[in-house]
N, C-alpha and C positions, 0 to 999 in steps of 0.2 A: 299835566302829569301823564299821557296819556291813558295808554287803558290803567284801570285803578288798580284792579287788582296785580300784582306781581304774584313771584310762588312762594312771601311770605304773607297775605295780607295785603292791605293799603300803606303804602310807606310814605314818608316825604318830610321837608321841614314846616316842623308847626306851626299855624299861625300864616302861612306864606302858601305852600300844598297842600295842607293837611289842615285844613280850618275847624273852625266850631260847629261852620254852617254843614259841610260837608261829612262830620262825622255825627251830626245829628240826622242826616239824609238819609246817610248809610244806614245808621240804625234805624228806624223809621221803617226805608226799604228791606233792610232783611226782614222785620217784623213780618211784613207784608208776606213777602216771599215764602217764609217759613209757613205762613196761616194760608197758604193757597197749596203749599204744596201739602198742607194735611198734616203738618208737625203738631198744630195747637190742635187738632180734633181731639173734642169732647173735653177738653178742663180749660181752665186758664192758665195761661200759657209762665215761662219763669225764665229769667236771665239770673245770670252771675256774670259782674263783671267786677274785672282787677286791672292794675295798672302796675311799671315800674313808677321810680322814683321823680321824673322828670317833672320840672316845674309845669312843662305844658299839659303834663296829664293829668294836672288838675283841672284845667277847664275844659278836656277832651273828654273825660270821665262824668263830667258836670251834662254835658252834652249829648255822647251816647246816653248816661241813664234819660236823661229828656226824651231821647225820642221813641224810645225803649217804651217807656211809663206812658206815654201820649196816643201810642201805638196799642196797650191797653193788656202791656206786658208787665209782670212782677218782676221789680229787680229786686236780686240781693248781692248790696256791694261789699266785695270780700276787702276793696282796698291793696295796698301795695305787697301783691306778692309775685312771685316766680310764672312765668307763661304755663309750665307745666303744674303747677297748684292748681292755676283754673282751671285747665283742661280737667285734672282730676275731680274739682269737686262739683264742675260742670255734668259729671259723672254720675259721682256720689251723691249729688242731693237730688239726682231726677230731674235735673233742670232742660229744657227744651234748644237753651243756647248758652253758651257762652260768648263773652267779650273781653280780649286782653291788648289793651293800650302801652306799647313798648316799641322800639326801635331796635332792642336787642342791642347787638357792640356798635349800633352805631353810634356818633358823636352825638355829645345830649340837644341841639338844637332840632336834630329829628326827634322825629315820632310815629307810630304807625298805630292802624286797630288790625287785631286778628281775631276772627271767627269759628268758634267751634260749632258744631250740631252735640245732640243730644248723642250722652254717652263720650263726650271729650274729643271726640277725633275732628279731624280738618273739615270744614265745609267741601263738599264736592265742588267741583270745576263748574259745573252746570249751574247749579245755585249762585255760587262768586257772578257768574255771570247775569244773569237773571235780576243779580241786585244791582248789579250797577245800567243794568238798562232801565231798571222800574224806579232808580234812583234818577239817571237823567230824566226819563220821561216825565218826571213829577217835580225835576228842577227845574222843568222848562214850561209850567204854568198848570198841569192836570192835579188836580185837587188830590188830596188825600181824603180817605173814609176816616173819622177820627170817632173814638169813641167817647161817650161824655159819662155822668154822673158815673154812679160804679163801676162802668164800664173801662176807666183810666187804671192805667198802673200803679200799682203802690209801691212804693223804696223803701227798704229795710237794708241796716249796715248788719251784714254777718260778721261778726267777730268772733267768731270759733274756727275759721277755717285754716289760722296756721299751726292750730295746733292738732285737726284732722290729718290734714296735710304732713304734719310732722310725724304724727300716729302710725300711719299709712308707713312713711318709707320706713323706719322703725321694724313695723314688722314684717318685711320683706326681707330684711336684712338675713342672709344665711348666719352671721354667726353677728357675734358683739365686736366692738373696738378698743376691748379693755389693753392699756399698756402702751399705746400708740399715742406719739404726741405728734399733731400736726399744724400746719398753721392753713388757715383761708383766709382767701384772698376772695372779697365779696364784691368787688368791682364798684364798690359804693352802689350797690343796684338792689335789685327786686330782692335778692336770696340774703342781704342783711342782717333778719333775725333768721327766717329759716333755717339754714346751714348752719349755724354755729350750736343753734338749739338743740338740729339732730345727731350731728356728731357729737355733742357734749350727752346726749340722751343713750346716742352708742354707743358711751363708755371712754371715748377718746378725750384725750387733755389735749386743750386747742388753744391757738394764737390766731389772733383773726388782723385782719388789715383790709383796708378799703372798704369797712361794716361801718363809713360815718356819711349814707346818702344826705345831704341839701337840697337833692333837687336839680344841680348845678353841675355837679362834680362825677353823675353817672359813666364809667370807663374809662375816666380823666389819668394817662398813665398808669395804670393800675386793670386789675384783671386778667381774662385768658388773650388779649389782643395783646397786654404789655407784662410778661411775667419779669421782670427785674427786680421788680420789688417783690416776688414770691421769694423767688432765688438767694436772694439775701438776706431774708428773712427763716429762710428753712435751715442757710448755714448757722445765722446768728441765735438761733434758739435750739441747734443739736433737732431739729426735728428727723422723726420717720420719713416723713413726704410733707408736700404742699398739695393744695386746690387751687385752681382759681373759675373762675365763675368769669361768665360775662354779664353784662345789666340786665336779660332778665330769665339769666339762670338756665336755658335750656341746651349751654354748654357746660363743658368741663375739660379743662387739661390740665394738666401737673408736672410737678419737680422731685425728683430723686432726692434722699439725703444727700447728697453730694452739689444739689441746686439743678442739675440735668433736666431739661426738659423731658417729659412725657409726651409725645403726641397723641391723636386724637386712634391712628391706628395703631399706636403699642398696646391703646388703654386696652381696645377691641383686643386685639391678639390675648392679653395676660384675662381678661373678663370670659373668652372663649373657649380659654383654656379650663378656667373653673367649673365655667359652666358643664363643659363635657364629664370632666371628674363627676358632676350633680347627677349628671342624667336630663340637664333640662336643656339643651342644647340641640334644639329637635333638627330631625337629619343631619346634624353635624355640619352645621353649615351658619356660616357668616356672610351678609349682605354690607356690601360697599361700594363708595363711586370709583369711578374709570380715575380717576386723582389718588387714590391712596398709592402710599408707596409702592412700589415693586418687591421689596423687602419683607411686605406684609404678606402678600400671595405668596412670597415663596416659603415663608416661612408658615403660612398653612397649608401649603402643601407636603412640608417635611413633618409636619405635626396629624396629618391623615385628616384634614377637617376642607368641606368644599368652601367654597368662595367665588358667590355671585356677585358681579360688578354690573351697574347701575350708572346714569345720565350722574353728573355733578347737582347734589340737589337733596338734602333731608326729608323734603316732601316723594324723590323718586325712590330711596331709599324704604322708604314707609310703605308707599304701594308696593315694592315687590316683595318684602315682609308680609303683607296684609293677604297679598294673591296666592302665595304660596306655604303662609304658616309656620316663617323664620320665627326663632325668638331674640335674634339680635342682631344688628345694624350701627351703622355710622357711617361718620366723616372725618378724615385725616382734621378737620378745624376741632373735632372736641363734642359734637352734637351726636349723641350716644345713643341707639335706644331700645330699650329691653322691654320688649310689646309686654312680656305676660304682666305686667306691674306698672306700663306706663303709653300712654296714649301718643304720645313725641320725645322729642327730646326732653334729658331730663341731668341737668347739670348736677343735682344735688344728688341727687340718686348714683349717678356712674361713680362719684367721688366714693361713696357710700361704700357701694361694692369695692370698687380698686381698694379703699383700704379695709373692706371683709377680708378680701385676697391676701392683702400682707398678713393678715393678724392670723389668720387658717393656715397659713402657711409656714408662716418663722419666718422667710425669707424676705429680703429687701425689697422694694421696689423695681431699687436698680437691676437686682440678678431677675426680678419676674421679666422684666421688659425686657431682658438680653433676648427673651426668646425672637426676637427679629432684630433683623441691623437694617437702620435704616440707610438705603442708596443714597450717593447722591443727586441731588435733584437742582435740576439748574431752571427757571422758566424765566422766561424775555418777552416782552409786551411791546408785537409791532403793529406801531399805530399807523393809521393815514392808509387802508389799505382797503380793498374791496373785499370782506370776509365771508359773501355768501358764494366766493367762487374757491374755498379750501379744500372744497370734495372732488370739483370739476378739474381742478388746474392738472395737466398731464405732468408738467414740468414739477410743480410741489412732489405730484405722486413717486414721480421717481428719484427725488432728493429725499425722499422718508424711506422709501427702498432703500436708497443706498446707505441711509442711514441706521436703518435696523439690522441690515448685514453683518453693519460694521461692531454695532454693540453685542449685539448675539442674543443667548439666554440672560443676562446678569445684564440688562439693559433693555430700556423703552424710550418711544415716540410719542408724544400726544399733542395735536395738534387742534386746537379747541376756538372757532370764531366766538368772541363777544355776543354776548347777547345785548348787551344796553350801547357798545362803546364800537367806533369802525377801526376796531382792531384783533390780532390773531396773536393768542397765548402759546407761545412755543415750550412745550414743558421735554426736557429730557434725559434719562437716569441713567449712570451707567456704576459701575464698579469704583470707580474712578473719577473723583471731582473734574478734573483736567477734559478729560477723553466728554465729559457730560458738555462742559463750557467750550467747549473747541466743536462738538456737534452741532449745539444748540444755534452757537454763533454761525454757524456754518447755515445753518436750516431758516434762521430768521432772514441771513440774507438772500435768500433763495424767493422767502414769502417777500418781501420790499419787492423784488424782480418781477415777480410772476403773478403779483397780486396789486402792487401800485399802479 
């Protein structure tokens, strides 16, 4: 796998990358890690750990709590809920870690573990690191300290924690969802009971779809990766809007009455906008990656609100929120997030708000979202190519000069090397589907030339 970490966690296919052996290490080693760098000083130490719905996170879950409890940690297992629920109640109950076993949209034969520190937020870089060298070096024959009689962890199953969890976004809510019928789309994943619990608790009359996990079927057509079946479902039932959730909830995008998608930067735009109306939209300003439309900048720039762009990445998002004291961020995918009331992304939550928005407002969906158009956006995936030389090439440089000449203001360039793959994503926007696809094509062949 190489290095374990990615900048979700440990990812990979269960049972194959992601074993038993190796997510009982992991936890083991963060124990360790966390107890050296001074997190367990003076009590005994506590996890919370949760999973989505995937058959493997049964005996991944079985696993971490093993080496969690061995390590001479309290677990208490919340069971299948949403990534953003642990992070919260990682939170809320004073716990020293949290543990969430998910894959998110990926296909269900993945699976990953993600790491919270105490208080919900992301394990720093330096720690992620630190465990996975205290994790090899102790795979590779140096003993663990283990503790015995009392000294082992004890497991307890929390089962209060969705309806904390429910509590919570509940009353964050600026107003109620009385009158709004919507349908969600639960991706067969973690948000399940969640979501329908809390919109049905906000007042809203709901139709749900993709709320029958197995285990099997987490993402399977259905969710924010396949909105088809939202879209049909919001026409067939006269709905307000749809949701859809991915598997473990810390997206959200949506569908107009009309079935229209929502993307992940309208949500941002019409959430920004409310916010500002609150007063809680500090400095007037929204964090986003270098990927969101163009549509969306300009359309906060004609609304008076700033807009800081950020690396492609929820995790980069979050740091420059954190650094500078934004109250809201995302990603054109649907990963939203509203720091005062949420640690990460938080699927059930954004849904929550966007339809606060409608019901505060009268207004539809569809006329909130008019507030930006989105460009369009053409990107092309050329492979086979040497993509650590996209910044050096003189020849690229001056094929993307010629090509931002040529689109103007009402048009972009972005030129983005793969991180995992030896390929370079050519994305670019113009006014004009035609003028995007005649660029684009133009610019990829330029990268084959000058980069093959």
């Amino acid at each position: 796998m190489g290095r374990l970490f990615g900048t979700d966690g440990v990812r990979g296919v269960a049972n194959a990358d992601l074993t038993a052996e190796l997510a009982l290490g992991l936890s083991v080693a963060a124990a360790h890690v966390l107890a050296e760098a001074g997190t367990f000083e003076g009590h005994r130490p506590t996890a919370v750990v949760g999973r989505d719905p995937r058959a493997s996170g049964e005996f991944l879950e079985a696993a971490v709590v093993a080496g969690l409890a061995s390590a001479g940690v309290d677990v208490l297992r919340v069971g299948v809920l949403p990534t953003p629920a642990v992070a919260h109640l990682t939170a809320a109950l004073g716990a020293d870690l949290g543990v969430m076993l998910s894959a998110s949209h990926n296909a269900m034969p993945d699976n990953g573990i993600k790491f919270f520190a105490r208080g919900g937020h992301k394990l720093a870089d330096d720690l992620e690191d630190r465990i996975e060298s205290v994790y090899e070096e102790h795979r590779t024959g140096a003993p663990w300290e283990r503790p015995t009689g009392a000294g082992v962890g004890r497991v307890t199953s929390y089962d209060q924690g969705l309806d904390q969890y429910v509590a919570h976004l509940i009353g964050v809510l600026p107003n109620r969802l009385d009158g709004l019928r919507i349908v969600l789309d639960e991706a067969h994943g973690a948000a399940a009971r969640v979501s329908p619990e809390a919109f049905a608790r906000a007042g809203a009359e709901i139709v749900t779809i993709g709320a029958s996990p197995d285990g099997l079927n987490i993402n399977e057509g259905c969710g924010s990766t396949h909105l088809e079946l939202l879209r049909a479902a919001v026409v067939e039932h006269g709905a307000d809007l749809g949701i859809a959730h991915d598997g473990d909830a810390d997206r959200c995008l949506a569908v107009d009455h009309t079935g229209a998608e929502v993307d992940g930067d309208q949500i941002l735009a019409v959430l920004a906008l409310g916010m500002r109306e609150r007063g809680v939209l500090r400095r007037d300003t929204v964090v986003a990656t270098v990927m969101s439309n163009l549509g969306f900048k300009l359309a906060m720039e004609r609304e008076g609100l700033r807009f800081v762009q950020t690396a492609v990445g929820d995790r980069y998002v979050l740091e420059e929120m954190k650094a500078n004291g934004y109250a809201l961020g995302g990603e054109q995918s649907g990963h939203v997030i509203a720091l005062d009331h949420a640690t990460t992304g938080d699927g059930t939550l954004t849904g929550l708000l966007l339809a606060a928005r409608v019901a505060e407002t009268g207004r539809s969906l569809k006329e909130l979202a008019a507030v930006m158009e989105r460009l369009p956006q053409v990107l092309i995936n050329v492979p086979d190519v040497d993509r650590t030389r996209v910044r050096t090439s003189t020849e690229l440089a001056t094929a993307v000069a010629d090509a931002e000449r040529e689109l103007g203001e009402t048009g972009r360039v972005l030129l983005r090397p793969s991180g995992t793959e030896p390929l370079v994503r050519v994305m670019v926007e113009a006014a004009d589907i035609e003028q995007a696809r005649s660029v684009a094509g133009r610019l990829a062949d330029v990268v084959k030339s000058a980069l093959g």
